[in-house]
N, C-alpha and C positions, 0 to 999 in steps of 0.2 A: 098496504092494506093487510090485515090481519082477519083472521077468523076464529072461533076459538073449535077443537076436536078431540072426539073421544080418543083416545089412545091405551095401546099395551105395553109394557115395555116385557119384553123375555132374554132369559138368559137361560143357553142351552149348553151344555157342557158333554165333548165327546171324547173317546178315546182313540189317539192314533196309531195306526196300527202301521211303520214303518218297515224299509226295506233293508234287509240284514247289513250293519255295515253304516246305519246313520249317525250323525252324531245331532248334538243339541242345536246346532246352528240351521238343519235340515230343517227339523219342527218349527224353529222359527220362519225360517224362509215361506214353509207350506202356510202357516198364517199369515204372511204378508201377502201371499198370494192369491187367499180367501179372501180376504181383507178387498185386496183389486178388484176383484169378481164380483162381489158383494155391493164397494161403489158405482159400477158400472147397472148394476141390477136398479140401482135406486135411481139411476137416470131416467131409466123406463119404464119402473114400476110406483104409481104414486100411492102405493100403499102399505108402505114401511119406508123408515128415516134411521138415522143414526147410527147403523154399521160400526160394531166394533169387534175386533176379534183379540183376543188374550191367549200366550198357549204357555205351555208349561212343561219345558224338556223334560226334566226328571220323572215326571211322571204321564209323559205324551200325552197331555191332551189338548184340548183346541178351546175356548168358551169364548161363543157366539152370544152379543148381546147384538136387538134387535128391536127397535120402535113400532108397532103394528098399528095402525093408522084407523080411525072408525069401525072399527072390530071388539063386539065385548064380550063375546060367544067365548070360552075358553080353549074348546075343541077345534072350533075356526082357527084361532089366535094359532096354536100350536101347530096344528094343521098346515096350516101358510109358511110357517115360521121355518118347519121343518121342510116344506116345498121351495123354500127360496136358499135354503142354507145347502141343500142337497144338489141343488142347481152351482152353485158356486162349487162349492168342491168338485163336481167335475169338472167344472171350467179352469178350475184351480189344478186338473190333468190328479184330482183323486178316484176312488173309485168307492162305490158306495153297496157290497154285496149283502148286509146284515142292517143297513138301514132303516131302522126303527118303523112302525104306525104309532098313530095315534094311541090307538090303544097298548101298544107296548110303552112308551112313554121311555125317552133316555131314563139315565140313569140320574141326573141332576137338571131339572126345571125350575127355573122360579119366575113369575110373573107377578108383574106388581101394574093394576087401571092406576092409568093416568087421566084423570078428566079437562076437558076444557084446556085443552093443547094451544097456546097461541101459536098460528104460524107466519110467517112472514114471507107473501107471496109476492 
């Protein structure tokens, strides 16, 4: 059985800010690590899917893509986005002291509505 649902899709994109001494393999590891965090979160949370993370040694940074689930509100969307990514990095043993609001907005957002999501329950 299927249903069809509103959806967000976002991609948030941060800067890491590593331990003197990392090399490229480190940034990788910390996104595999989000990455675990991240599918674990969607076990329990039925209001984001699709969990991907991307990171990019040379220039440290991590870009969180994220499905938000019957959410069209932007501020919500973003809101959530950044409450559920913020959760994983520190489960992912980061530490989060400059961590954005809403109204500061990272420095790279992009969100694209998805309508009429089918899902397969």
């Amino acid at each position: 059985m299927s249903d069809g649902r509103d959806a967000t899709q976002i991609a948030l994109q941060f800067e890491l800010i590593m331990p003197p001494g990392s090399g490229t393999d480190d940034v990788h590891t910390h996104g595999e690590r989000v990455t675990q965090e991240l599918l674990k979160l969607e076990q329990c949370n039925g209001d984001f899917t699709d969990s991907t993370v991307s990171t990019d040694a040379a220039r440290t940074t991590l870009t969180v893509e994220l499905l938000l689930l019957d959410e069209t509100d932007p501020s919500a969307v973003l809101r959530r986005a950044l409450d559920v990514i913020r959760t994983a990095a520190h489960a992912a043993g980061g530490a989060t002291p400059d961590w954005p609001s809403v109204s500061e907005q990272p420095e790279r957002v992009n969100m694209e509505k998805t309508h009429h999501l089918v899902m397969s329950l």
